[in-house]
N, C-alpha and C positions, 0 to 999 in steps of 0.2 A: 182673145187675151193671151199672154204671152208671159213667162215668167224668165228670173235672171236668178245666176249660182253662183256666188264669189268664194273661192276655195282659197281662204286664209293659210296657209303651208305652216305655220309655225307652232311649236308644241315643246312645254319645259322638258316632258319627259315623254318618253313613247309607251303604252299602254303594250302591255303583252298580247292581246289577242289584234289589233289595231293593223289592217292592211291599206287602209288611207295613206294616202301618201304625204309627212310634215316629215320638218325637221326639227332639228331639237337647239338648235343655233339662230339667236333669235337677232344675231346685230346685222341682218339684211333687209329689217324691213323698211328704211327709209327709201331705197333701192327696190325693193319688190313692191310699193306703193305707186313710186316713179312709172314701174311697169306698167302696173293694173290700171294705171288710168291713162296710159299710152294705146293699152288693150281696149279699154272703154271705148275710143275714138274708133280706134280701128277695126273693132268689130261691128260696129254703130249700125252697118245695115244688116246681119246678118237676120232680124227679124222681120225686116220687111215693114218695116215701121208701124207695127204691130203696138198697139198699147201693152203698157206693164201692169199686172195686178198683183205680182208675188214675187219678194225679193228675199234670198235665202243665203244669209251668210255661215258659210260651214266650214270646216277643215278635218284636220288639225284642230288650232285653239283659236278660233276668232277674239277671244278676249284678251288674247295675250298683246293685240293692238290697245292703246290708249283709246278712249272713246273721243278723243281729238281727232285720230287718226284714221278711226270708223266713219266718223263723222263727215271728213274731208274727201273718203269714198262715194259714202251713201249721195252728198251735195254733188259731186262731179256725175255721178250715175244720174240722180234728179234733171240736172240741168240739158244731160244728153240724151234723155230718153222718153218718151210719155208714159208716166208714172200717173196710175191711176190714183186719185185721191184716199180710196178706200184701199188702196193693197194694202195685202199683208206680208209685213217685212219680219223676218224672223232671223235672231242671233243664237247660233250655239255655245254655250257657257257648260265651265265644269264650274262646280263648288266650290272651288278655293280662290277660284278666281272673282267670284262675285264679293259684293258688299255694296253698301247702300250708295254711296255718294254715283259708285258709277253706274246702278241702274239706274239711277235720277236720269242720268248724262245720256244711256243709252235710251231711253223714253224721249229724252228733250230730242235727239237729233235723229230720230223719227223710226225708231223699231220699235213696234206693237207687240211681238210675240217673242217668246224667249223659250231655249231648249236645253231643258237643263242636265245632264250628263250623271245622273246621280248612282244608274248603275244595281246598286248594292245598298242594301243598310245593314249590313254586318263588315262588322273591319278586316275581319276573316277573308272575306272572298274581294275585297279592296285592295289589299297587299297582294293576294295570289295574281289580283289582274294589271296590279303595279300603277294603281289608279293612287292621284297624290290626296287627296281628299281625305277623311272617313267617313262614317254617318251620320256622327249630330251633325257635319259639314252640312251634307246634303239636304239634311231635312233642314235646317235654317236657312238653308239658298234659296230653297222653292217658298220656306213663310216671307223673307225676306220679297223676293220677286211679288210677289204679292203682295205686301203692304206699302209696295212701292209702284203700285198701282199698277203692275202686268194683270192686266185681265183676261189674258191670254199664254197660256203657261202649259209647256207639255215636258216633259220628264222619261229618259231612258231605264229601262231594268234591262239585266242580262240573266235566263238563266239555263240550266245546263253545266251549270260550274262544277267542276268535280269537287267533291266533299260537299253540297249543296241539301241539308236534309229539306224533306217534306212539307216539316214547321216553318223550319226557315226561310222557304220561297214562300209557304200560305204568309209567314208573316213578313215578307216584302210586299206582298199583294195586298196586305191589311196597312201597311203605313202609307204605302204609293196613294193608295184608294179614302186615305182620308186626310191626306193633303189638299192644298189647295191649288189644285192643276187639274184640268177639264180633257186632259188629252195625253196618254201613256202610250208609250212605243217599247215593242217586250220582245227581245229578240233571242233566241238560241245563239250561246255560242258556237262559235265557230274556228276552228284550227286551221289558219291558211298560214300554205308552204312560206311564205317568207317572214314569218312574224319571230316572237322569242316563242310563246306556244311550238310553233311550227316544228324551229328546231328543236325544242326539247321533246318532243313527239317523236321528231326522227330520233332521236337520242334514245327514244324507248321509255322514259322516264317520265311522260304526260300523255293521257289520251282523252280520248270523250265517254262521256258518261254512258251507259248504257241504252239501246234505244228506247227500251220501256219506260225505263224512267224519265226520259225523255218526254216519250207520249204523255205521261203521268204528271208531267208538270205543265205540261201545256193544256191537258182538261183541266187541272188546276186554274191556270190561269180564265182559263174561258169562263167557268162556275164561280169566280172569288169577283174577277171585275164584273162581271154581267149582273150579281147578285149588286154591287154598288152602284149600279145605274152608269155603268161604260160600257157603249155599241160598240162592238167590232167591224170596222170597214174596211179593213184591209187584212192581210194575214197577221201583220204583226201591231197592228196600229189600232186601239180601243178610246172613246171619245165619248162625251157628254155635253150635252149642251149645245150641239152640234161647232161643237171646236175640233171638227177635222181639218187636218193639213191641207191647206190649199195649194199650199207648192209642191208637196211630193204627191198631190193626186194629179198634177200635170203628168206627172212620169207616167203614171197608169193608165191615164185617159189618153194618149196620144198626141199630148197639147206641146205645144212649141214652147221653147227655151235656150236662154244662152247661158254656157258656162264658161266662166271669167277666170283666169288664175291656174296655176300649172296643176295638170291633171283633171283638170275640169273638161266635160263633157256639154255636146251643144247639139242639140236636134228642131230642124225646120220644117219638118214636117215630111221631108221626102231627102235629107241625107243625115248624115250623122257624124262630127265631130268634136276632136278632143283634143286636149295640149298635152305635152311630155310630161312627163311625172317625173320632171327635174327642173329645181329652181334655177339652175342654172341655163340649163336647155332654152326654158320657156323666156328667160328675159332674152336669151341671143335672140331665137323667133319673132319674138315683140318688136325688139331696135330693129331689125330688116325687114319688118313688116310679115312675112313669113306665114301664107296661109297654113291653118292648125289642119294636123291626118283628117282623113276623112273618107265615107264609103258612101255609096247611092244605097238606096234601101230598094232591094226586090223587090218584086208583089210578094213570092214565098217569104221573103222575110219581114214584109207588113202583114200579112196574116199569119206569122205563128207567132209576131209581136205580139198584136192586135189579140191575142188568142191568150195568150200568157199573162200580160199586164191585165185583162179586162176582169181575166178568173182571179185574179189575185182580191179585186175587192167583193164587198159583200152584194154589188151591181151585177156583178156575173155577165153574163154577151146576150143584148140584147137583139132578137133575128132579125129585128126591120132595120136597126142600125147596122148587124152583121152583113146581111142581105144589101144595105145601100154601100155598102164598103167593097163585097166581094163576089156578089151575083147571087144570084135565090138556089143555082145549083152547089153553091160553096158549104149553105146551110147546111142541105140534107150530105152533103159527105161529113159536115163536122160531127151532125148527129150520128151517123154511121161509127165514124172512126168513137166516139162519146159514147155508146150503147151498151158496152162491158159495163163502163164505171156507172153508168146510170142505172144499170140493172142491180151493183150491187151498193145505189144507192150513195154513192161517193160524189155524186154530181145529179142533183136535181133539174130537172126541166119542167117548166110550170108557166103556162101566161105567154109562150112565145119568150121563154127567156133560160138559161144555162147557169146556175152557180153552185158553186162548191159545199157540198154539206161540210160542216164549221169539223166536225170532228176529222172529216178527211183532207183538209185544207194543211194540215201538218205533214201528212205523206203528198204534197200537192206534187212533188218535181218529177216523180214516176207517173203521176197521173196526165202530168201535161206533156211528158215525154209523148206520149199515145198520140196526143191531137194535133200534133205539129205533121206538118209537109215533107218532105224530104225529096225533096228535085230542082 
């Protein structure tokens, strides 16, 4: 099974911490529609005709299209693809953008799952992050998606936010957690070089928050959701009901996907490409037919892939799949190279299997520095 990523570009306003690539110019989308289902054709075998069982519309603002407009995607993609009956198709929404007529619309023309951008429930840290929304927005988008029959509902938090007290993230964890959404994604901000963050950072005038307090909100997070009945499967991703991601656990599992739309990413299994992260770019490429960049995948670079994305969930790398992937002598070097952290306990091995203890999963990028290749 095979998943597809349609990167919607367009966005009212740009989010200050936001390295996604949209714009904020929204009268090209009859034109960048023209494209996407120019791209739909013409990328049409890059799966090998592979069945689809997860379709993920993201950006930018996927709902800044008309659900006519989603619709006339989603029906062209149907028609050119084997779309599994059961996948699961999933739309990124912010909160101000939702309201009832057009989750109706989005339900009738065939999205299951909805992801709602909520971020924040204090207005405080909504304005610092230049999010158009505030918080009764938020919390009525997720009751709203839900009484409008999303039975499937996952919802963003950010935190890390400078001026973010203690209470304040316990009680984002306390409203998230008693909403009506089966599945939260809890991400650490982040300060990249080309955002408005970015600059004001260079500027001297923004930075990150301390690391401890850092750590301190992330055991937070792990002890508030855990205590309301949300697994952890991934580092940033907690779930109930087993309403885990099925499309972004492609990414981690090594499963095949095509990414549709500029700046969207495509991997088959043994190479890997993307489109320009310019709308402009991406439609010239499309009219000339224009294969998107692309690289072969090493073996060194499928096994510290295969290494990184596997540690990432709460599956860890299992030896007899490790072993069918990269030879029985590959194990005993990864356990070699793994033997510090196992010793102090930052990485469990148990049953013929590798994974992360949960507390050291946050310092995870030094720890998988270690177990990668380098030749």
């Amino acid at each position: 099974m095979s998943g597809i990523y349609i990167h919607i570009p367009f966005c009212k306003s740009k989010c200050y911490y936001c390295d996604f690539y949209s714009v904020t110019k929204s009268n090209g989308q009859e034109g960048f529609i023209k494209t996407l289902l120019g791209e739909l054709i013409f990328r049409k075998d890059y799966l090998t005709n592979k069945q689809v069982d997860t379709i993920y519309f993201g950006g930018g603002t996927p709902t800044i299209l008309s659900p006519g407009k989603l619709g006339v995607i989603l029906k062209r993609l149907k028609e050119l693809y084997e779309v599994d009956r059961g996948a699961e198709i999933t739309i990124e929404a912010n909160p101000d953008d939702i309201y009832r007529e057009g989750l109706d619309q989005y339900r009738e023309i065939g999205f299951n799952r909805i992801s709602i951008g909520t971020q924040s429930f204090f207005d405080e840290h909504l304005k610092l992050m230049n999010r158009r929304h505030d918080a009764a927005q938020a919390i009525e988008a997720v009751r709203m998606a839900d009484d409008c029959g999303f039975g499937n509902i996952s919802l963003d938090l950010i935190y890390g936010i400078p001026g973010m007290t203690a209470i304040q993230w316990e009680q984002n964890l306390e409203i998230a957690a008693g909403l009506p959404a089966d599945h939260i994604s809890a991400y650490h901000l982040t300060i990249e070089p080309g955002t408005r963050f970015g600059r004001l950072k260079k500027a001297g005038v923004f930075s990150e928050i301390p690391d401890e307090q850092s750590a301190e909100q992330y055991r937070m997070l792990l002890a508030i959701l855990g205590a309301t009945g949300f697994e952890q499967y991934e580092i940033s991703n907690f779930t109930r009901e087993g309403r885990y991601s099925r499309h972004n656990t492609k990414y981690w599992m090594g499963d095949s996907y095509l990414g549709l739309g500029p700046s969207a990413h495509s991997f088959n299994g043994t190479q890997r490409h993307w489109n320009p992260a310019s709308l402009t770019r991406y439609t010239d490429d499309i009219n000339i037919r224009k294969p998107p960049r692309g690289e072969t995948i090493t073996p060194v670079m499928h096994r510290n892939e295969y290494v990184m994305t596997r540690l990432r969930t709460s599956r860890g790398i299992d030896a007899v799949d490790f072993k069918a992937n990269f030879g029985e002598s590959a194990w005993y070097e990864l356990l070699f190279m793994a033997e510090k952290h196992l010793l102090k306990s930052h990485l469990i091995l148990e049953n013929g299997r590798i994974w992360f203890n949960k507390e050291a999963w946050f310092h995870s990028d030094g720890i998988l520095s270690d177990l990668f290749l380098i030749r």
